[in-house]
C-alpha positions, -999 to +999 in steps of 0.1 A: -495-102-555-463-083-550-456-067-586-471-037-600-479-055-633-497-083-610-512-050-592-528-034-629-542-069-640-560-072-607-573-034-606-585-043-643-607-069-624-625-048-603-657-033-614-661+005-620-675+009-586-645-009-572-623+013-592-637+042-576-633+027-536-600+023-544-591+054-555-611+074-531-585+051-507-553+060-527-564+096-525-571+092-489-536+074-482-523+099-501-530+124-480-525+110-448-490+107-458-484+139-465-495+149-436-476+126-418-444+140-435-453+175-433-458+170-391-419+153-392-405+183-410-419+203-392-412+187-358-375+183-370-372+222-378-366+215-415-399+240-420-385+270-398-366+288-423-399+288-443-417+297-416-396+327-404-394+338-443-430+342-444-433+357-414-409+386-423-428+389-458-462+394-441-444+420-415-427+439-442-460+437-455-448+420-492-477+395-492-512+400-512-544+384-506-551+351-515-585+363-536-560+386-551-539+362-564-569+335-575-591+366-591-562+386-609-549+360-638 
């Protein structure tokens, strides 16, 4: 099983129980990637400019709350 349309027809196989493993593992893999990515950025400096931009937002005090932001529409 090498091709996505081989990949589909077997997911279409599993029960919905199955279905649901598997995406709980997606989502998990997923995430662990990201994270893996986000840790090389940052590592490699490609996040420091971002970094040092927030950091002179929050000391020139142009940041709000986060419940500000989520409560405020």
């Amino acid at each position: 099983m090498n091709s996505l349309p081989e990949i589909e027809a077997a997911i279409m196989q599993l029960s919905e129980g199955e279905i649901r493993d598997l995406s709980n593992w997606l989502q998990e893999y997923l995430n662990d990637s990201w994270d893996k990515q986000i840790e090389a950025d940052a590592k490699s400096g490609r996040l420091d400019r971002l970094i040092q931009r927030a950091k002179s937002d929050i000391d020139a005090n142009r940041v709000k709350p986060l419940d500000e932001i989520l409560n405020n529409p």
